[in-house]
C-alpha positions in Angstrom: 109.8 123.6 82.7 111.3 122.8 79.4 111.9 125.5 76.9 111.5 124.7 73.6 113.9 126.4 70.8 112.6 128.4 67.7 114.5 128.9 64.2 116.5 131.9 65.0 116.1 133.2 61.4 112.3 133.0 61.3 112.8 135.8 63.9 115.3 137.7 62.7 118.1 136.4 63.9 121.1 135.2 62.8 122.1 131.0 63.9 125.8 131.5 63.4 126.5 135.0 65.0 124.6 133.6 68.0 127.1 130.7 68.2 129.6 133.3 69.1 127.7 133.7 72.7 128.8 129.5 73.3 132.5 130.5 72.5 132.7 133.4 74.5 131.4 132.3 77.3 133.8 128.8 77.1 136.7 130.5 75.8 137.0 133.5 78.5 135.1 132.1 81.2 134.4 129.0 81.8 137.5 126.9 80.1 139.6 129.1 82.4 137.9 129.0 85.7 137.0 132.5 85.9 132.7 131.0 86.1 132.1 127.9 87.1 128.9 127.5 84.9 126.4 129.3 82.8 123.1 129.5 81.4 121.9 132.5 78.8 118.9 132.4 76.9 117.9 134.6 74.0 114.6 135.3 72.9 112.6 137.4 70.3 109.0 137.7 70.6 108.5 136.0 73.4 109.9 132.7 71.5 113.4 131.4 72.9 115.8 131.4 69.9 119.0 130.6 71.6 120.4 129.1 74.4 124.1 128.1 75.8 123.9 125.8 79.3 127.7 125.3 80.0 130.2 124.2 83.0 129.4 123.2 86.2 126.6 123.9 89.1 128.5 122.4 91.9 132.1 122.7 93.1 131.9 118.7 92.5 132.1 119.6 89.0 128.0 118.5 88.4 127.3 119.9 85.2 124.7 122.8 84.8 121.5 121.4 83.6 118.8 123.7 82.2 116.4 123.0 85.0 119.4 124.4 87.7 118.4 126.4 90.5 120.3 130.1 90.9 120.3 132.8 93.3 119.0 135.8 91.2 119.3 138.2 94.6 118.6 141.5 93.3 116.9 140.2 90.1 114.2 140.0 92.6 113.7 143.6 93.0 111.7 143.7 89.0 109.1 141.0 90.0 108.7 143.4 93.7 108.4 146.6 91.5 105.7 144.6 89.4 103.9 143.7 92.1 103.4 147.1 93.5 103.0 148.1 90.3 99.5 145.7 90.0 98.4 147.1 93.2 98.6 150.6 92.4 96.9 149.4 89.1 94.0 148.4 91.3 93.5 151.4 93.5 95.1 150.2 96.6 98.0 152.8 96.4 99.3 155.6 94.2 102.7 156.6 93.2 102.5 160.3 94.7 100.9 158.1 98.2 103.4 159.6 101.3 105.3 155.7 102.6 103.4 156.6 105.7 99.9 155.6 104.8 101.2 152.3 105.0 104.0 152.4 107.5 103.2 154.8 110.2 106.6 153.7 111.4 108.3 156.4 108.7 107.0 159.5 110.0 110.0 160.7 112.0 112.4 160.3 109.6 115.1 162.6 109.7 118.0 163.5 107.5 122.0 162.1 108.3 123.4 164.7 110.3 126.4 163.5 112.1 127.5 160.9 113.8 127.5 157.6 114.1 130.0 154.5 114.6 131.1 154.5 118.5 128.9 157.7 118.8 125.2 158.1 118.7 123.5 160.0 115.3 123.0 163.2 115.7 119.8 164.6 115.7 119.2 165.4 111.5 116.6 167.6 110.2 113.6 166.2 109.9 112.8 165.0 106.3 110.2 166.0 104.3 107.2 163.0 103.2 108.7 159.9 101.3 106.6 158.9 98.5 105.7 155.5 97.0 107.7 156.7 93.7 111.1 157.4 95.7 110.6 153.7 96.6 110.6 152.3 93.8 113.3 154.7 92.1 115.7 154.5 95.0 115.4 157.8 95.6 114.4 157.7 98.6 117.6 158.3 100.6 117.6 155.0 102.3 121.0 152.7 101.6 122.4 149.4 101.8 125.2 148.3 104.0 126.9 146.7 101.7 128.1 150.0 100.2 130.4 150.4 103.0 130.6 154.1 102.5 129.1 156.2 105.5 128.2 155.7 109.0 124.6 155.1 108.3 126.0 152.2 105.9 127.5 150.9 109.0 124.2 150.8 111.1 122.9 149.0 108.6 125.5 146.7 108.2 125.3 146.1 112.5 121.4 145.7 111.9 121.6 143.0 109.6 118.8 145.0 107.2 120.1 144.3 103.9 117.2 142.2 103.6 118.6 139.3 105.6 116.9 136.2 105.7 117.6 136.2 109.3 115.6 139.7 110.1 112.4 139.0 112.7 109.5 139.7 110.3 108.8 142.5 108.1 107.5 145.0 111.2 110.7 144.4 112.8 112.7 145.1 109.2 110.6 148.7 109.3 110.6 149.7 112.9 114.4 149.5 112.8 115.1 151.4 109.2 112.7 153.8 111.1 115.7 154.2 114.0 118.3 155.5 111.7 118.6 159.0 109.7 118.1 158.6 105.4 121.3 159.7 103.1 119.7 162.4 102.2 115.9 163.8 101.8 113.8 162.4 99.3 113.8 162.9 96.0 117.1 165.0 96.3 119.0 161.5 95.2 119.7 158.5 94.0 121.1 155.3 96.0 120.9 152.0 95.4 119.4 150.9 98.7 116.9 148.7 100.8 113.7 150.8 99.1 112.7 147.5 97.2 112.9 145.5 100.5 109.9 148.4 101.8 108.5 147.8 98.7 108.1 144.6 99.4 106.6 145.1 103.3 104.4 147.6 101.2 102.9 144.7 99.5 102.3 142.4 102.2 100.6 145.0 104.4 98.4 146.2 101.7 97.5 142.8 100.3 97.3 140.8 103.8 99.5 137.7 102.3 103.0 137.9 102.7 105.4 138.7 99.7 106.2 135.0 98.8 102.2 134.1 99.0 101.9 137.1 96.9 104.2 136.5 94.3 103.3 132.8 94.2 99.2 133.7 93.5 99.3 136.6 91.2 103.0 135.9 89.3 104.8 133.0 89.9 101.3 130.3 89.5 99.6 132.7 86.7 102.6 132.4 84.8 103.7 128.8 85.1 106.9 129.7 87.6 107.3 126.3 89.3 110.4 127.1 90.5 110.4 130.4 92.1 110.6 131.5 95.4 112.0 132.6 98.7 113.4 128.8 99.7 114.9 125.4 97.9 112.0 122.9 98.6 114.1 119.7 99.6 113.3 117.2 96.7 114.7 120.0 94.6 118.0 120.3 96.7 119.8 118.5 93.8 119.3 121.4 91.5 120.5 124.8 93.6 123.5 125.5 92.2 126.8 126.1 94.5 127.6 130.2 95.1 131.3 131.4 94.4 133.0 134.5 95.0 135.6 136.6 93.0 139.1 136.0 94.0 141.6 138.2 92.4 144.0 136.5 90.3 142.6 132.7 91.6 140.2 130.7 91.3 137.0 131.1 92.8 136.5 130.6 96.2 132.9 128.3 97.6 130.9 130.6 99.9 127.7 128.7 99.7 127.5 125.1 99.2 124.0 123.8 98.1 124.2 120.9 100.1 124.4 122.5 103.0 122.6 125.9 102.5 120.1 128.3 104.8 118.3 127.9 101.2 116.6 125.0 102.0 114.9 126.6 105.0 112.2 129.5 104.6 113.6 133.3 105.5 112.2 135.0 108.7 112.1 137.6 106.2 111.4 137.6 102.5 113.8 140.2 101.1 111.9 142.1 98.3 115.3 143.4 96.7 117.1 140.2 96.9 115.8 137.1 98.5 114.5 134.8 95.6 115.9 132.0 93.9 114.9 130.8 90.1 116.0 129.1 86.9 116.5 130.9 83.4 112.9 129.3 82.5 111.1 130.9 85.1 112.8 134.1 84.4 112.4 133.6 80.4 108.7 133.4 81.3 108.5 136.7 83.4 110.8 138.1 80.7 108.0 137.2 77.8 105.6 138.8 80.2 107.5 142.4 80.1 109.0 141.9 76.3 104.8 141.4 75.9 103.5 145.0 77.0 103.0 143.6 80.8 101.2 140.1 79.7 102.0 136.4 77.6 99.9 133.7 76.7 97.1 135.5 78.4 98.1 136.1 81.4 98.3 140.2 82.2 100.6 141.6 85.2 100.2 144.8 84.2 98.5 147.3 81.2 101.2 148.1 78.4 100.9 152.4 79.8 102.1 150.9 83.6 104.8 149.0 82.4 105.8 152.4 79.6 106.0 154.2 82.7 108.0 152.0 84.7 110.5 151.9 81.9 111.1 155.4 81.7 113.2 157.5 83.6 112.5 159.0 86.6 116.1 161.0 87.2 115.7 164.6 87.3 116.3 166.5 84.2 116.8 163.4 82.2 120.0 162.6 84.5 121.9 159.0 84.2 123.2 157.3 87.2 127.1 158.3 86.8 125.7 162.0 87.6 123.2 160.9 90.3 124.0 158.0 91.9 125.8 158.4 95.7 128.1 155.1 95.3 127.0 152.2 93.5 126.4 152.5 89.5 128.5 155.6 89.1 130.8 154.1 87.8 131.3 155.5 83.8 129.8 152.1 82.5 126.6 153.3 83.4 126.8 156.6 81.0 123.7 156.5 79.3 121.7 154.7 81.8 118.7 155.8 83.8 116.4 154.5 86.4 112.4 154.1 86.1 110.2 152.2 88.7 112.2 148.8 89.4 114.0 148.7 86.6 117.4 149.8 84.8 116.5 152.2 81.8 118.6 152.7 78.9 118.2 156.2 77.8 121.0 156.4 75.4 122.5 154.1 73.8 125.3 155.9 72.3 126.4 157.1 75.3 126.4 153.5 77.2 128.8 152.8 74.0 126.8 149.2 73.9 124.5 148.5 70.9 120.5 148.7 72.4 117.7 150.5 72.2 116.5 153.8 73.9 113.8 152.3 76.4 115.3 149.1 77.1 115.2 148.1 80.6 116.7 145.4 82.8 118.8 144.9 85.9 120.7 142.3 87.4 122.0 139.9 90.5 125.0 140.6 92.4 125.8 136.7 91.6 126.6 137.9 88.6 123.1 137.2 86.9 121.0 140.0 84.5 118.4 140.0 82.2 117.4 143.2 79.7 114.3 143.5 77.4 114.4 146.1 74.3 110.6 146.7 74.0 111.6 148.1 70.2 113.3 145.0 69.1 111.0 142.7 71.5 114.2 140.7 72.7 115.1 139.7 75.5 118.0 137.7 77.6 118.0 136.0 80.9 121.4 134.8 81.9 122.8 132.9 85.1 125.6 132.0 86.7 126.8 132.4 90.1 129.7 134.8 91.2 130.0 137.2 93.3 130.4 140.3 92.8 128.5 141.2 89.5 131.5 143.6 89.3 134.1 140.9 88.5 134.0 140.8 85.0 132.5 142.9 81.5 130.5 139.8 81.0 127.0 141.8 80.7 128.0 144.3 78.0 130.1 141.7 76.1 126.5 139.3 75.8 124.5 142.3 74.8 127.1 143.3 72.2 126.7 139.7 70.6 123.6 139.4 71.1 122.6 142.9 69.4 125.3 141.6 66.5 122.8 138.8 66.0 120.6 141.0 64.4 119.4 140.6 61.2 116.1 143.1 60.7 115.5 145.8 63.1 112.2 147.2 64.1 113.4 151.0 65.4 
């Protein structure tokens, strides 16, 4: 899909400020090493206004092109949230639902009470209901493995269920999340965790089509996606970019080579929270979508109250993640910032010390990819690249601060 370019000034932006996004991204980044290759887009209205395609897609040194194939990972967890989002819309769920009206396989869940590694868990208090809204909040006091924290991130890590591609099916995903004892009870915390991957198992179940037939008939086809989804058909092998991982004083370091990826084969298991793979055209189009009250060109996802409330934040007592978050995003980068139903939610933006607005939601990939919409200034970016971890460099508040200096009108 090609996207074509508006006049950055007829929406309020200004041409050579944006140019400053190209140079930083070449002069810090790219020219050095540090990413191999990048894509941002910027748009304002729904209308592209700017866009900087730089580097290389392959350790070969192939250029990126603008029809290049990333792995967003956790940029999936958005489109999962919308998705349960437009069946709660229609009556087939509701936020305050227990989990166990549709997984059964939840209702012995007890809370961490010892235990674990070369030992067995100790038997935990049993917790009390997990709702649909912990879920999507990650407040549910399920985890990911990657966190490398506790013993129960350990059983994870030994079960493979950070959303794996290599996990036997969805009911095998949830009976063995169902073996092991939450963080904590729900609604007590906040940890980033495998809750959009039961999102996701939530969706299937309730609309009898698995998450990737779901996504591709009521997002990805309405919306003119073409190149979405949980696998890299073959004839499009020659656009999935190469994956790279941060090496500390080095270059980066080839961990998945698009030639020979698992990519190009479909997932036992399509990960909710991380599993998809897109380009910044497909994204720019979901993006539009959101920036659009829930719908573009048409085509509605959800009402503009549904997607209000899932950009709000649900922490208690107006919390931000540095004062609720277990482990990940606690980090003092995160001042300011909230969590709603899928999505990051700025809450304040002079405490995130980044120019935004209050309301503005987004997440990101830990390839190093993001995306952010400010419903007030009805912009939006979608940015790609592929390093991991997202941690590696400032790059995310250094686009937004351009970006945001691009301004020329503002609509608060």
């Amino acid at each position: 899909m090609t996207v074509q370019l508006a006049d950055p000034a007829t929406l309020g932006l200004d041409a050579a400020r944006l140019a400053r996004i190209a140079a930083l991204l070449d002069e810090r980044y790219v020219s050095k090493g540090k990413l191999k290759g990048v894509d941002v887009l910027v748009a304002r209205d729904g209308q592209a206004a700017y866009r900087a395609t730089l580097g290389a897609m392959r350790d070969d040194g192939t250029p990126v092109a603008e029809d290049t194939i990333y792995r967003i990972a956790s940029m999936t967890k958005p489109l999962t949230s919308i998705a349960l989002m437009m069946l709660v819309e229609e009556g087939a769920i509701a936020l305050e639902d227990p989990v166990t009206k549709v997984l059964p396989e939840f209702a012995g869940l007890a809370v961490y009470a010892g235990g674990g590694g070369d030992a067995p868990f100790m038997p935990g208090r049993p917790a009390h209901g997990m709702r649909i809204v912990d879920l999507l909040t990650h407040m549910s006091g399920l985890t990911y493995g990657i966190q490398n924290r506790t013993n129960v991130d350990a059983a994870y890590r030994k079960a493979r269920l950070d959303g794996h591609a290599s996990l036997a099916g969805n009911d095998h995903f949830i009976a063995e999340l169902a073996k092991l004892p939450l963080e904590f009870a729900p609604g007590e915390g906040w940890n980033y965790s495998v809750s959009t991957d039961v999102c996701g198992v939530i969706v299937a179940r309730l609309s009898g089509m698995s998450l990737g037939q779901f996504f591709k008939a009521r997002i990805f086809d309405p919306l003119g996606m073409v190149d979405t989804g949980f696998s890299c058909p073959p004839e499009k092998l020659h656009r999935l970019a190469d994956a790279w991982a941060y090496v500390p004083g080095g270059a980066p370091h080839l961990i998945d080579k698009a030639e020979t990826s698992n990519l190009v084969r479909a997932p036992q298991f399509e990960s909710g929270g991380g599993g998809l793979l897109s380009t910044v055209a497909d994204y720019h189009r979901f993006a539009s979508a959101l920036v659009g009250g829930g719908a573009v060109d048409g085509v509605r996802l959800v009402s503009p109250k549904t997607l209000a409330l899932m950009a709000s934040n649900f922490l208690p007592g107006g919390a931000d993640l540095t004062q609720m978050s277990s482990s990940l995003f606690s980090e003092a980068n995160n001042a300011g910032t909230g969590f709603g139903l899928g999505f990051g939610v700025t809450i304040d933006p002079t405490r995130a010390l980044v120019p935004g607005s209050a309301g503005e939601f987004f997440w990101g990939g830990i390839f190093s990819t993001a995306f952010f919409v400010d419903p007030v200034e009805k912009l939006h970016m979608v940015f790609m690249t592929q390093l991991m971890p997202s941690s590696a460099y400032p790059i995310r508040r250094q686009l937004k601060t351009l970006i945001y200096a691009a301004l020329t009108d503002s609509r608060a």
